[in-house]
Every structure is written in structure tokens, then in C-alpha cells.
Biopython code that builds the backbone (N, CA, C, O; Angstrom):
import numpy as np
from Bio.PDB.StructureBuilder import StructureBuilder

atoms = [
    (1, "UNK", "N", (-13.659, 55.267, 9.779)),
    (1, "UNK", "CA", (-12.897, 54.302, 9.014)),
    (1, "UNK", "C", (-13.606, 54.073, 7.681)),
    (1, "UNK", "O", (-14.773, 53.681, 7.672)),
    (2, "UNK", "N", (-12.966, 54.298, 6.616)),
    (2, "UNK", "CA", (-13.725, 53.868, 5.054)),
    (2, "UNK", "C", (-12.656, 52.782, 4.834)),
    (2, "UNK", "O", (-11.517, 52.631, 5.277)),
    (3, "UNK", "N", (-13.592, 51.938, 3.817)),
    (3, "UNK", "CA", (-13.479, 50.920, 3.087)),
    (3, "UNK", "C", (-13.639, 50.565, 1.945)),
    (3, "UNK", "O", (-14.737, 50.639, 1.393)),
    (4, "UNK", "N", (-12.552, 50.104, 1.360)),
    (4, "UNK", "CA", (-13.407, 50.343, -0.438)),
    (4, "UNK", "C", (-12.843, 48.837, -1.072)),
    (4, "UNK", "O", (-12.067, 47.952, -0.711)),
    (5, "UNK", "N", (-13.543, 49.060, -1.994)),
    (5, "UNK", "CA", (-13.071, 47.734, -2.829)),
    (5, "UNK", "C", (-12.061, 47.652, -3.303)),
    (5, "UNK", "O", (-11.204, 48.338, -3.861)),
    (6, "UNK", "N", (-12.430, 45.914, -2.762)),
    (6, "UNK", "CA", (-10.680, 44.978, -3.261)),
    (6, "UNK", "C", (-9.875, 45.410, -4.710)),
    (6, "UNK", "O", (-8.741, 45.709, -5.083)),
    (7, "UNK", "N", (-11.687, 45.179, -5.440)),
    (7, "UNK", "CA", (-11.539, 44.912, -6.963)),
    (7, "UNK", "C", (-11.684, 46.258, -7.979)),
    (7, "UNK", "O", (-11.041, 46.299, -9.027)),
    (8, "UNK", "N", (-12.602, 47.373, -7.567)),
    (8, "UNK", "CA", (-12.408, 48.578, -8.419)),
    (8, "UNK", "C", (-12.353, 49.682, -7.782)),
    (8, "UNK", "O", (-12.716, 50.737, -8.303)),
    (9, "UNK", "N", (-11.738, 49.574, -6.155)),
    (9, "UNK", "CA", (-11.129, 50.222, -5.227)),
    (9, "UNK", "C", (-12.233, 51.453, -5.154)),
    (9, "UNK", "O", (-11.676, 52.543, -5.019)),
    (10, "UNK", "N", (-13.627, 51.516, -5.212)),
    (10, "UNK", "CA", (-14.471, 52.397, -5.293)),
    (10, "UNK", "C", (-14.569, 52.334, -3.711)),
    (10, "UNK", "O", (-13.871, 51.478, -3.167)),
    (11, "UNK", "N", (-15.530, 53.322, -2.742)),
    (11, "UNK", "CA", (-16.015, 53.117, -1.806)),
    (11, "UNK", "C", (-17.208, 52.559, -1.687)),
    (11, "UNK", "O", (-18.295, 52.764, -2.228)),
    (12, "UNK", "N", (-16.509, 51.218, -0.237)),
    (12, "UNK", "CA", (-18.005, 50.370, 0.253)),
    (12, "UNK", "C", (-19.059, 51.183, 1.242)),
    (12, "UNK", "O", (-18.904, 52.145, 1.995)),
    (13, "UNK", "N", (-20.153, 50.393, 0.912)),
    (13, "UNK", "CA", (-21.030, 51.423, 1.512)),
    (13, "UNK", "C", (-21.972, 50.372, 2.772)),
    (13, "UNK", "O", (-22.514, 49.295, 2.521)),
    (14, "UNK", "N", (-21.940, 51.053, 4.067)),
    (14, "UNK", "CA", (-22.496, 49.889, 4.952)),
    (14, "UNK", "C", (-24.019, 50.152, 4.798)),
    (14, "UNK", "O", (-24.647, 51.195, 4.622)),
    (15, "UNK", "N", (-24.392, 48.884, 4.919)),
    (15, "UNK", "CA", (-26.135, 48.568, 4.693)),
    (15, "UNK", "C", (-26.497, 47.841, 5.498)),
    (15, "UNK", "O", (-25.706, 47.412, 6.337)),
    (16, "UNK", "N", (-27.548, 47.554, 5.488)),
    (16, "UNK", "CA", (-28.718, 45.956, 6.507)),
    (16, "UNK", "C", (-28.675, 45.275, 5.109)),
    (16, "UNK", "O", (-28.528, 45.922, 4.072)),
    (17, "UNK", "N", (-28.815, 43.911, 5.155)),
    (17, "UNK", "CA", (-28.964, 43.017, 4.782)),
    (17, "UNK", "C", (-30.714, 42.389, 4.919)),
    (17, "UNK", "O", (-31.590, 42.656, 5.742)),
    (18, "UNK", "N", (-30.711, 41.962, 4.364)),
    (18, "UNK", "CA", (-32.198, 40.683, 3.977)),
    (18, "UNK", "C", (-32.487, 40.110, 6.046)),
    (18, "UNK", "O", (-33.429, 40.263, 6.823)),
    (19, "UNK", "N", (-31.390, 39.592, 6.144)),
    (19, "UNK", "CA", (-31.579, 38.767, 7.165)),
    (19, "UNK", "C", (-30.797, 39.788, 8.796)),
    (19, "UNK", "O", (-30.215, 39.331, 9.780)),
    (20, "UNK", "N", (-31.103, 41.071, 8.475)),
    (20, "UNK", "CA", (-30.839, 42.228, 9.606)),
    (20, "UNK", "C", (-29.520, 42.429, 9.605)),
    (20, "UNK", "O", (-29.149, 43.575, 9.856)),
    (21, "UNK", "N", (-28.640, 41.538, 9.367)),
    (21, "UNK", "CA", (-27.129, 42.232, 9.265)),
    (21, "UNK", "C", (-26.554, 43.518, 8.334)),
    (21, "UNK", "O", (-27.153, 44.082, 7.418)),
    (22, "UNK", "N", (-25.280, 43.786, 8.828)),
    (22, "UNK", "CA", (-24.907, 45.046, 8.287)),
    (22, "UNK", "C", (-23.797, 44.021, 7.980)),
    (22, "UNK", "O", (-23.242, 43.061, 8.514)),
    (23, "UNK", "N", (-23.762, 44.875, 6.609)),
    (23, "UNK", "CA", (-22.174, 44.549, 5.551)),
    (23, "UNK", "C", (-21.490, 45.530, 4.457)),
    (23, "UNK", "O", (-22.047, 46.615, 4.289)),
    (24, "UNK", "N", (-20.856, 45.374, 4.042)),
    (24, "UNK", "CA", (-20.105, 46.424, 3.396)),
    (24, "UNK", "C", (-20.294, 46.311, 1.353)),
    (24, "UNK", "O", (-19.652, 45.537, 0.643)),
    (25, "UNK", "N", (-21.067, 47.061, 0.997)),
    (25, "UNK", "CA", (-21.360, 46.462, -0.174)),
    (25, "UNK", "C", (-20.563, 47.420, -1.156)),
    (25, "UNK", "O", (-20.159, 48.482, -0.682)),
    (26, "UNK", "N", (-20.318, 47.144, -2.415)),
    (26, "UNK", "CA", (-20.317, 48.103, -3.514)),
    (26, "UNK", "C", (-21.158, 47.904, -4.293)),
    (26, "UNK", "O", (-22.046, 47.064, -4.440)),
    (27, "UNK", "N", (-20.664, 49.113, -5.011)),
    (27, "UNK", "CA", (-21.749, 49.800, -5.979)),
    (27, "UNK", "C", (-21.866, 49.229, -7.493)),
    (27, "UNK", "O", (-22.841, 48.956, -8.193)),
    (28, "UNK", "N", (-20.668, 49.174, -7.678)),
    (28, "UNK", "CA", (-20.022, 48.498, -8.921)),
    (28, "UNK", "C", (-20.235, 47.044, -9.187)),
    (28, "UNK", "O", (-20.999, 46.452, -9.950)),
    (29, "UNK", "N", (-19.329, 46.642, -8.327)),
    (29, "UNK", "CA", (-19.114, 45.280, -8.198)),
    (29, "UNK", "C", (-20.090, 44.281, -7.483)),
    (29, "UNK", "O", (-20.547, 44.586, -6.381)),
    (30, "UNK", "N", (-20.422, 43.084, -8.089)),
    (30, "UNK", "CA", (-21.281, 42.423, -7.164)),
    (30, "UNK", "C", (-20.537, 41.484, -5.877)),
    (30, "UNK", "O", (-20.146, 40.318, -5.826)),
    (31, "UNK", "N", (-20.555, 42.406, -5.069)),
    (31, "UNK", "CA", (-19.206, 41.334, -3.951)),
    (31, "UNK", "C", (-19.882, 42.687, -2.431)),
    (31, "UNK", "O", (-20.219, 43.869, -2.496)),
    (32, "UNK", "N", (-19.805, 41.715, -1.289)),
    (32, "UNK", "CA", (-20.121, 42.291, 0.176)),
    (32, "UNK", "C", (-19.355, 41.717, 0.950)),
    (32, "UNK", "O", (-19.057, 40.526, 0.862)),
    (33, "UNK", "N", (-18.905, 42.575, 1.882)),
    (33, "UNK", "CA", (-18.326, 41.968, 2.903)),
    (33, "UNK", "C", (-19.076, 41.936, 3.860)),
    (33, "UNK", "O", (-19.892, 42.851, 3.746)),
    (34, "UNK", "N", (-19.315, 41.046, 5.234)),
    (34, "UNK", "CA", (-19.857, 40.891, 6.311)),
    (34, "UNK", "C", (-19.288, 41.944, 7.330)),
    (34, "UNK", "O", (-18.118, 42.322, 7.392)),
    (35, "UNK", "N", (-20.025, 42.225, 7.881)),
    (35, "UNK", "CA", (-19.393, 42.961, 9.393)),
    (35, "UNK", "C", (-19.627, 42.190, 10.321)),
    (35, "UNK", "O", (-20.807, 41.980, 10.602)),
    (36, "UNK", "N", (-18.293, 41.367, 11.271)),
    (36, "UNK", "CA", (-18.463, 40.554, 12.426)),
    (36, "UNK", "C", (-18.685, 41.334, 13.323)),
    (36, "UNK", "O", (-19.751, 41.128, 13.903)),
    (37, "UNK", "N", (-17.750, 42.645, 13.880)),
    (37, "UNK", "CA", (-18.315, 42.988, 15.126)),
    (37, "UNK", "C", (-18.486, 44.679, 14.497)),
    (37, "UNK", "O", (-17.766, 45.145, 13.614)),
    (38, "UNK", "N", (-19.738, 45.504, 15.273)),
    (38, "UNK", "CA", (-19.693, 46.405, 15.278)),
    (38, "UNK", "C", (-18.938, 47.851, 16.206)),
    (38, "UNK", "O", (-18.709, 47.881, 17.415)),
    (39, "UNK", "N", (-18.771, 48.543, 15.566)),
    (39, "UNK", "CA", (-17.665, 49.635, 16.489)),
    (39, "UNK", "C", (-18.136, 50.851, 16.340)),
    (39, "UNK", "O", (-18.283, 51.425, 15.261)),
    (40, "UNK", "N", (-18.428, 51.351, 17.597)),
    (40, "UNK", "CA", (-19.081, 52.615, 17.122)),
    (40, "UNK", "C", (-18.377, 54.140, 18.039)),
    (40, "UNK", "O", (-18.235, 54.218, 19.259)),
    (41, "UNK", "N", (-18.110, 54.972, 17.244)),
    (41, "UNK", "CA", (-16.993, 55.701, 18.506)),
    (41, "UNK", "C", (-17.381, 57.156, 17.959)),
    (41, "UNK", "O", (-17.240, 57.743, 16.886)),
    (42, "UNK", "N", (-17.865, 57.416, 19.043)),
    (42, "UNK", "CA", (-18.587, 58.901, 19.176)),
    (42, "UNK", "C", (-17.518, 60.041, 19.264)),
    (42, "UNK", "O", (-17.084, 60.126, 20.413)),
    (43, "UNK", "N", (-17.041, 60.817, 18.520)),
    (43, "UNK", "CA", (-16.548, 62.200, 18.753)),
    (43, "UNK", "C", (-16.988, 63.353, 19.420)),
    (43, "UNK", "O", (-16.603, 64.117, 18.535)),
    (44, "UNK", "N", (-17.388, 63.968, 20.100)),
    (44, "UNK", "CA", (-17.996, 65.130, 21.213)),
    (44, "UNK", "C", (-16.628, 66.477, 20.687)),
    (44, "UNK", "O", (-15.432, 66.253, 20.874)),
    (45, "UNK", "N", (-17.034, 67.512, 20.181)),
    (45, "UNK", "CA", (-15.914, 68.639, 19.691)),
    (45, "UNK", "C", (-16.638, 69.525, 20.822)),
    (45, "UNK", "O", (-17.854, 69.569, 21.007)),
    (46, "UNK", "N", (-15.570, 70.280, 21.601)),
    (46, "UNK", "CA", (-15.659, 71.206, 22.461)),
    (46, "UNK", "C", (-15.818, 72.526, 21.663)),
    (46, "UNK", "O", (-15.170, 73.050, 20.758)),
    (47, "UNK", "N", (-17.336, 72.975, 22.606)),
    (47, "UNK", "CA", (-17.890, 74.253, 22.187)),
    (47, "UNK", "C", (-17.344, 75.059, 22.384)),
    (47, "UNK", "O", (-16.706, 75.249, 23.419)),
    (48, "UNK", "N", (-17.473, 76.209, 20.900)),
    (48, "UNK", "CA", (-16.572, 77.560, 21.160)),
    (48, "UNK", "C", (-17.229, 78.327, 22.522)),
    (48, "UNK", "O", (-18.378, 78.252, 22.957)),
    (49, "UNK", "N", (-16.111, 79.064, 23.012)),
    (49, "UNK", "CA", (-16.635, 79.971, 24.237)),
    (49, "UNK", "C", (-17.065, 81.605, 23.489)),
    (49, "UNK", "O", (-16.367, 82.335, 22.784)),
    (50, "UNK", "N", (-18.492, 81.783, 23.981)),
    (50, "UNK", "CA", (-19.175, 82.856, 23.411)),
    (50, "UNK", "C", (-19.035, 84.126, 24.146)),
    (50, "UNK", "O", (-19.474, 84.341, 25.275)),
    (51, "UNK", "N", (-18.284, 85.069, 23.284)),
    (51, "UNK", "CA", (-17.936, 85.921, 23.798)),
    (51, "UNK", "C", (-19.262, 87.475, 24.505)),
    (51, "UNK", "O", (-20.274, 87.885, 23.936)),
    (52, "UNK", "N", (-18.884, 87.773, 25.365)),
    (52, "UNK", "CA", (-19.948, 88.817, 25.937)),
    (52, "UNK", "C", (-20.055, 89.821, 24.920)),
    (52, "UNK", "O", (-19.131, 90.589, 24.653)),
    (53, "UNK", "N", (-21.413, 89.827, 24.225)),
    (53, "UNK", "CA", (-21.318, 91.088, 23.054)),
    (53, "UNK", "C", (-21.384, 92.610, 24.018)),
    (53, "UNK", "O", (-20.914, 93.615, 23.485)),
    (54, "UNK", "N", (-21.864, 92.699, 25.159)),
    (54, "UNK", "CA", (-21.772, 94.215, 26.096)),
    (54, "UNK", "C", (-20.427, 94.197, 26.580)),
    (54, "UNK", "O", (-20.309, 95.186, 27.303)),
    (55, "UNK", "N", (-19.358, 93.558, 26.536)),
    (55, "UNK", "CA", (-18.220, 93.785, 27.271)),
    (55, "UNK", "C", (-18.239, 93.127, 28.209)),
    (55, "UNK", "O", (-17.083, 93.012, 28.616)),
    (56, "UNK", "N", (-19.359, 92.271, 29.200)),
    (56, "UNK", "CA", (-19.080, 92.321, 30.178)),
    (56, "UNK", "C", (-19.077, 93.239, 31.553)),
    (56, "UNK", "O", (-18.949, 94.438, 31.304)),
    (57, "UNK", "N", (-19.142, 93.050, 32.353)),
    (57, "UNK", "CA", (-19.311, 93.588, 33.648)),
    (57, "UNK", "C", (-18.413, 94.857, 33.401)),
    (57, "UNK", "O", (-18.893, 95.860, 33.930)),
    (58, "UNK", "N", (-17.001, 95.105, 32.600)),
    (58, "UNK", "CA", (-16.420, 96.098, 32.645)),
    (58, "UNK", "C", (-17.007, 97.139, 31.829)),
    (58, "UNK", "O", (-16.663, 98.301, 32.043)),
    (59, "UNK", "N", (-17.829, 96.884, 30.944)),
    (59, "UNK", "CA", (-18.541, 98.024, 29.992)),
    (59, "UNK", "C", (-19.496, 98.623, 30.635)),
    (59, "UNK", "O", (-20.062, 99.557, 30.067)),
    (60, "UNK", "N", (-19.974, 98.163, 32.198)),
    (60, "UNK", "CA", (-21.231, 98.691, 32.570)),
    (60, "UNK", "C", (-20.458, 100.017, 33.736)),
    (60, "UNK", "O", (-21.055, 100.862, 34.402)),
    (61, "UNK", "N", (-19.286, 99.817, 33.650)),
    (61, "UNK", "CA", (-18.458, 99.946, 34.716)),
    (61, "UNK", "C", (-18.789, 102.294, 35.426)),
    (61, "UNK", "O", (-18.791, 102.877, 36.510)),
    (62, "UNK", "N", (-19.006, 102.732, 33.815)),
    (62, "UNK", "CA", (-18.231, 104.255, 33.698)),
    (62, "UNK", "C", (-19.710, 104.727, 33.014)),
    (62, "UNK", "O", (-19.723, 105.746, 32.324)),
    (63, "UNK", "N", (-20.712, 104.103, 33.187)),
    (63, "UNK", "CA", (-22.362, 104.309, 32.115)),
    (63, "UNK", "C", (-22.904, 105.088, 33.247)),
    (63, "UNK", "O", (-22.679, 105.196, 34.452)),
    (64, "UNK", "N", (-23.835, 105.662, 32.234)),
    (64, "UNK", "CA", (-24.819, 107.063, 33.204)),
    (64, "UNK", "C", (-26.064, 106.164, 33.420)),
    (64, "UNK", "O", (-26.116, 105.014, 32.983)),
    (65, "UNK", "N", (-27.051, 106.747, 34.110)),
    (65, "UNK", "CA", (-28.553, 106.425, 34.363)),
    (65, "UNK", "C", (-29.056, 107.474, 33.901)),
    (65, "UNK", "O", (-28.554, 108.598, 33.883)),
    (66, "UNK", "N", (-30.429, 107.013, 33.374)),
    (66, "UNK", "CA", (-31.395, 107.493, 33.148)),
    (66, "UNK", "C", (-32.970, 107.421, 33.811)),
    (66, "UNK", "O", (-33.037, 106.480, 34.602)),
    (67, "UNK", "N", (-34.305, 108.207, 33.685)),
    (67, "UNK", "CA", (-35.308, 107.677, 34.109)),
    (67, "UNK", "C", (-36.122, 106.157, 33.429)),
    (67, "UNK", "O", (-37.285, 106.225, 33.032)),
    (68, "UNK", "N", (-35.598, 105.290, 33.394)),
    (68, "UNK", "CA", (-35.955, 104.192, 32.634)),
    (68, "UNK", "C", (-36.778, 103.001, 33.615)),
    (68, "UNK", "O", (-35.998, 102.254, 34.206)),
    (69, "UNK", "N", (-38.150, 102.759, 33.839)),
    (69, "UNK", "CA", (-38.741, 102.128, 34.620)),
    (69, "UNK", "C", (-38.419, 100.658, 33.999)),
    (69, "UNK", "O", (-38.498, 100.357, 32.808)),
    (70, "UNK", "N", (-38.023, 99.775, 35.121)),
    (70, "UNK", "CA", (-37.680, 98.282, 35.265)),
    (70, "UNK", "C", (-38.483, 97.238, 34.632)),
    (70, "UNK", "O", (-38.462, 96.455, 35.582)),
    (71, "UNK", "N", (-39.042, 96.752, 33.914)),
    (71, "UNK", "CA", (-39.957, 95.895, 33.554)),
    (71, "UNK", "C", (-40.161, 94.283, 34.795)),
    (71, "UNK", "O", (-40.881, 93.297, 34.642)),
    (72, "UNK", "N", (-39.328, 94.580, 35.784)),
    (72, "UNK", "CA", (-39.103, 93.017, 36.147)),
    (72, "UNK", "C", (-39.384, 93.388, 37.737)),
    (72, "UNK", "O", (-40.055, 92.688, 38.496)),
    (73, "UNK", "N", (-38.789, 94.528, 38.054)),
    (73, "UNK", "CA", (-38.974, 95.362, 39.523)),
    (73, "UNK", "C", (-39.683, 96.516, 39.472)),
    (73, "UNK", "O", (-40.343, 96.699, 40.495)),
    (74, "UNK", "N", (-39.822, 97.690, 38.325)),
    (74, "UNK", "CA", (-40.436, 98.517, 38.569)),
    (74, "UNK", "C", (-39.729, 99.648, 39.207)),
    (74, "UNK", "O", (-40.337, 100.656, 39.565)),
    (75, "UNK", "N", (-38.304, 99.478, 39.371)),
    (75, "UNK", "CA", (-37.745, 100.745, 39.744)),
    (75, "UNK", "C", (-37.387, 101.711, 38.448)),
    (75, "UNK", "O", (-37.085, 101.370, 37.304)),
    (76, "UNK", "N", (-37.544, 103.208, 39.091)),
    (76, "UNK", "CA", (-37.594, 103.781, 38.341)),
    (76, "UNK", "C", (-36.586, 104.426, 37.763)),
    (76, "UNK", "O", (-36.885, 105.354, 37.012)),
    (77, "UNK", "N", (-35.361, 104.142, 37.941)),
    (77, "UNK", "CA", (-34.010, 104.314, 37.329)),
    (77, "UNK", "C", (-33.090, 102.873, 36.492)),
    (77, "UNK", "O", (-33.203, 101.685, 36.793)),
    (78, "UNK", "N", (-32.159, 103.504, 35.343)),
    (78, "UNK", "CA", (-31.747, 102.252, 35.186)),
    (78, "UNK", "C", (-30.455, 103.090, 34.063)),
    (78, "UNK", "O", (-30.548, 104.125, 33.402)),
    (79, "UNK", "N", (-28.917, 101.782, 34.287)),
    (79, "UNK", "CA", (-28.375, 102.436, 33.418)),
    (79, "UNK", "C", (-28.578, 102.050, 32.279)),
    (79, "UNK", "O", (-29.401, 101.146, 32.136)),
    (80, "UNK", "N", (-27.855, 102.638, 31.028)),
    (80, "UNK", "CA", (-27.616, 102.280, 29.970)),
    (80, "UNK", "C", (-26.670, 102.491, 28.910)),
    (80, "UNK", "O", (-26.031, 103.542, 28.959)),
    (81, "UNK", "N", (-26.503, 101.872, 28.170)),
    (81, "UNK", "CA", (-25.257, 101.427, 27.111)),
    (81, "UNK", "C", (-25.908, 101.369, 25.565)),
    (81, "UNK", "O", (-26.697, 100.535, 25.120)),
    (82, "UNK", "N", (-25.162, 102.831, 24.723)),
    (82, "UNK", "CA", (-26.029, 102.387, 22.958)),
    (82, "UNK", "C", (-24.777, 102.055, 23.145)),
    (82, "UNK", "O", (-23.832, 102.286, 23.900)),
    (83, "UNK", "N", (-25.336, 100.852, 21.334)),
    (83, "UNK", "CA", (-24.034, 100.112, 21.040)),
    (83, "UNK", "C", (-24.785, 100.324, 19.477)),
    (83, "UNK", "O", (-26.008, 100.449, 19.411)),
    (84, "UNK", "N", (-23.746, 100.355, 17.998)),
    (84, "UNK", "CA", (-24.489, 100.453, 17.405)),
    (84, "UNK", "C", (-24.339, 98.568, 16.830)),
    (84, "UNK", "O", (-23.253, 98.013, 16.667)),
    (85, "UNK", "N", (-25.327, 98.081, 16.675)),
    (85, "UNK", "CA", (-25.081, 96.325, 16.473)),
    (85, "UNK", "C", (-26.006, 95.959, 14.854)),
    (85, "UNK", "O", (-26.250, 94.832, 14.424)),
    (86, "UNK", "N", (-26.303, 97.006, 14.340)),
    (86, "UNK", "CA", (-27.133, 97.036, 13.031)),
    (86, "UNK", "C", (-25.775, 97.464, 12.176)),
    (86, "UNK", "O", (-24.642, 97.348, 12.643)),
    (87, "UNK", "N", (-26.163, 98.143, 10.422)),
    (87, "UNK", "CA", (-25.594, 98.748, 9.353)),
    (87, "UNK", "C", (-25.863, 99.991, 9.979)),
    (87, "UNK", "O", (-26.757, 100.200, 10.800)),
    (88, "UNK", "N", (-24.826, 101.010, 9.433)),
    (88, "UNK", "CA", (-24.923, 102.244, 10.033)),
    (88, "UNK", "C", (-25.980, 103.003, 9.889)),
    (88, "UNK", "O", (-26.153, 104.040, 10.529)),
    (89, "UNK", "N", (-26.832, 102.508, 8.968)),
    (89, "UNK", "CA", (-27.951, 103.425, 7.881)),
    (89, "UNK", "C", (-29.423, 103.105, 9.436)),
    (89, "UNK", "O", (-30.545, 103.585, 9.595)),
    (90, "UNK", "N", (-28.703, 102.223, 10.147)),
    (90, "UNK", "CA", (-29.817, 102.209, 11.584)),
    (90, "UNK", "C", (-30.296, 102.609, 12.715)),
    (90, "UNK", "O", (-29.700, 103.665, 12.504)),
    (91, "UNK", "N", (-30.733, 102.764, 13.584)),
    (91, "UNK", "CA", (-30.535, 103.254, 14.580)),
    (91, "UNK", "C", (-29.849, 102.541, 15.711)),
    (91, "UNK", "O", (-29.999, 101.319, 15.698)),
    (92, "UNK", "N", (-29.007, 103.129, 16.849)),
    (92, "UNK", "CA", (-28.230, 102.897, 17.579)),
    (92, "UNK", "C", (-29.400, 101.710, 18.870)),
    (92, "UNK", "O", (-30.503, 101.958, 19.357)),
    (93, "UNK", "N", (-28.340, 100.263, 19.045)),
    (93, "UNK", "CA", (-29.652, 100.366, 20.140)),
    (93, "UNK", "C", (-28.776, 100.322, 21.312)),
    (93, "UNK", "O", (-27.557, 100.219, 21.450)),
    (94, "UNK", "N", (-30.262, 100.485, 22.519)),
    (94, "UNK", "CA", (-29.958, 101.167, 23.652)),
    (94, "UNK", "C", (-30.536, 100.008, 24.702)),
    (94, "UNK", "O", (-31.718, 99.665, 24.740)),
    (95, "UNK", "N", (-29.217, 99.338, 25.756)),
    (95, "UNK", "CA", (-29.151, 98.391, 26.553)),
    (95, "UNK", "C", (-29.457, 98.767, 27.752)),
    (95, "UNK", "O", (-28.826, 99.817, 27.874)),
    (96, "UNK", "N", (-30.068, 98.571, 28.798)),
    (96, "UNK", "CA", (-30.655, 98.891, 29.589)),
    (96, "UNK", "C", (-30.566, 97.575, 31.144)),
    (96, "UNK", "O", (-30.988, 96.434, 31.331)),
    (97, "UNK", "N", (-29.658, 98.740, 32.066)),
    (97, "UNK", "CA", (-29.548, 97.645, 33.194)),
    (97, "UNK", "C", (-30.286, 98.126, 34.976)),
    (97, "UNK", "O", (-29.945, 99.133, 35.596)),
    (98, "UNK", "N", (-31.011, 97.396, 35.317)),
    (98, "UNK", "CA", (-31.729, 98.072, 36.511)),
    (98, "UNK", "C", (-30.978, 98.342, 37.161)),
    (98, "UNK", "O", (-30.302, 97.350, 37.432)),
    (99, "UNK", "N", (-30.443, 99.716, 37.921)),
    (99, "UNK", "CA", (-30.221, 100.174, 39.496)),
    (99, "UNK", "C", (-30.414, 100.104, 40.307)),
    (99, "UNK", "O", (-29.915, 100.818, 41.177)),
    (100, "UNK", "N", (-31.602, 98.830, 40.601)),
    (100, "UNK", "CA", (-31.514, 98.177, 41.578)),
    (100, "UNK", "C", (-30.338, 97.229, 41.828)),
    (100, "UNK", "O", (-29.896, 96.491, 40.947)),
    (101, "UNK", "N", (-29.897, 97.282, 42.960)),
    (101, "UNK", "CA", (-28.721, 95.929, 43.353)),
    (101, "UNK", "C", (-29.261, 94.476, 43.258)),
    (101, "UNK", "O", (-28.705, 93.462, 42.836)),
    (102, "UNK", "N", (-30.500, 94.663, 43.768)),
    (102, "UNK", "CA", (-30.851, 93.170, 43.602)),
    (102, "UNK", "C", (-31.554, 92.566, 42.518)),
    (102, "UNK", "O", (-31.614, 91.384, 42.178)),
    (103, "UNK", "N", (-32.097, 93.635, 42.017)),
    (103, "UNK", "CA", (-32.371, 93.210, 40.351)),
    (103, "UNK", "C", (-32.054, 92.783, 39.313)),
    (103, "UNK", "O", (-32.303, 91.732, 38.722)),
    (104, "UNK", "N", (-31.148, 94.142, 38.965)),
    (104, "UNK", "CA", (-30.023, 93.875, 37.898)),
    (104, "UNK", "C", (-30.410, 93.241, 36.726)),
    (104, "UNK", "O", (-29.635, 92.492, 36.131)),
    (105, "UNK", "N", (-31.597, 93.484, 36.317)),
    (105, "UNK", "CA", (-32.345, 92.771, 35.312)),
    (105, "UNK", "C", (-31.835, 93.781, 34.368)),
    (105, "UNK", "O", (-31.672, 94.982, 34.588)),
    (106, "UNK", "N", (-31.515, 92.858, 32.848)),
    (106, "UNK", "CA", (-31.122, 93.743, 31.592)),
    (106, "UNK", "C", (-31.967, 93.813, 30.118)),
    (106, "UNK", "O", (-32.688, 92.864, 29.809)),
    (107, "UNK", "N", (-31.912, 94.308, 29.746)),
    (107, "UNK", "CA", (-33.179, 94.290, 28.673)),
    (107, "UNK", "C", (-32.521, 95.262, 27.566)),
    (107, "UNK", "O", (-31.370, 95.633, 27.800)),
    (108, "UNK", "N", (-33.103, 95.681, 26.459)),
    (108, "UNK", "CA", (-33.014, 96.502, 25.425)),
    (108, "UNK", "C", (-34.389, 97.462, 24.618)),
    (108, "UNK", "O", (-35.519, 97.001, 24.460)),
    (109, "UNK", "N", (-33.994, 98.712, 24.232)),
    (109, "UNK", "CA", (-34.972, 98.971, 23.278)),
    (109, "UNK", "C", (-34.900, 99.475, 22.209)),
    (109, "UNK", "O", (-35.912, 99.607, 21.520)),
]
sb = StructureBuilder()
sb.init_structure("model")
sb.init_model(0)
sb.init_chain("A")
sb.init_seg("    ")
for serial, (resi, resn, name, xyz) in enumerate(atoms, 1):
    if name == "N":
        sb.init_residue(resn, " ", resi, " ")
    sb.init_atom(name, np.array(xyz, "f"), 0.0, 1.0, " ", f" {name:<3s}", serial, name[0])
structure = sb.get_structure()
């Protein structure tokens, strides 16, 4: 909610006062209004939903394996997915998911 003056219709600006109150002052003009009660009303905006940059479970779906040792289990297979996610002038990188079932730990290099 804004508020502006009566008299040179500028916007009031809320402050503390000398004696701890909040009031509505301008800038211009020598004139304040009091604030009797305060109101305070929080807006909360719903977060965008972040999309899976690998696709998702379906991109892992049709990928080969390689000999790629696990950093988390230590098995010695794992698939993987290049994606290129740089300027083309870069190198491709290469996503990396354990073949273990119960692992399934994912990483990159």
C-alpha cells in the first residue's frame, strides 16, 4: 500500500519517530501522519520447478557402459551420457552413473 501527500501528492515515506513510533512523513512538505495500527502481510511466490538438465531417468534409459570405477562404491563399471553443456569451442562433458543397483551414484568428468 503507498501513500502520498495530501498537499504535493509526492510519496510518504514510513519512519520511527523520536519517541519509537512509525509515521508517514514527506519529503517536501513539513506534515506526518501517525500510524495507529500496524499491518504487515507477507507474500511467499511459488518456486519455479527445476527442470532435470540429464533428461531424467528416460535419458539414462538406451546409454552404454564403460570401464569407469565408482568413486562412492568402487565398482568397476558405470554408464554414461556426453552432453555438450559449454560453447562449442569446448569439450563435451561426460556424466557418469554407477551399475551398481544399489548405488546409482552419479558424478561427472
Amino acid at each position: 500500500m503507498l501513500e502520498f501527500c495530501c498537499f504535493c501528492s509526492n510519496l510518504l515515506f514510513a519512519e520511527e519517530n523520536l519517541q519509537g513510533n512509525v509515521q508517514f512523513t514527506c519529503k517536501l512538505c513539513p506534515i506526518y501522519f501517525r500510524v495507529k495500527k500496524l499491518k504487515l502481510h507477507k507474500n511467499y511466490s511459488e518456486l519455479k520447478k527445476i527442470d532435470d538438465i540429464l533428461g531424467g531417468e528416460e535419458a539414462w534409459k538406451n546409454v552404454d557402459s564403460t570401464e569407469e570405477r565408482c568413486p562412492k562404491c568402487s565398482h568397476d563399471r558405470a554408464y554414461f551420457l556426453q552432453m555438450q553443456t559449454r560453447s562449442a569451442d569446448e569439450p563435451m562433458t561426460t556424466f557418469y552413473r554407477c551399475c551398481n543397483p544399489e548405488c546409482n551414484h552419479y558424478w561427472r568428468d
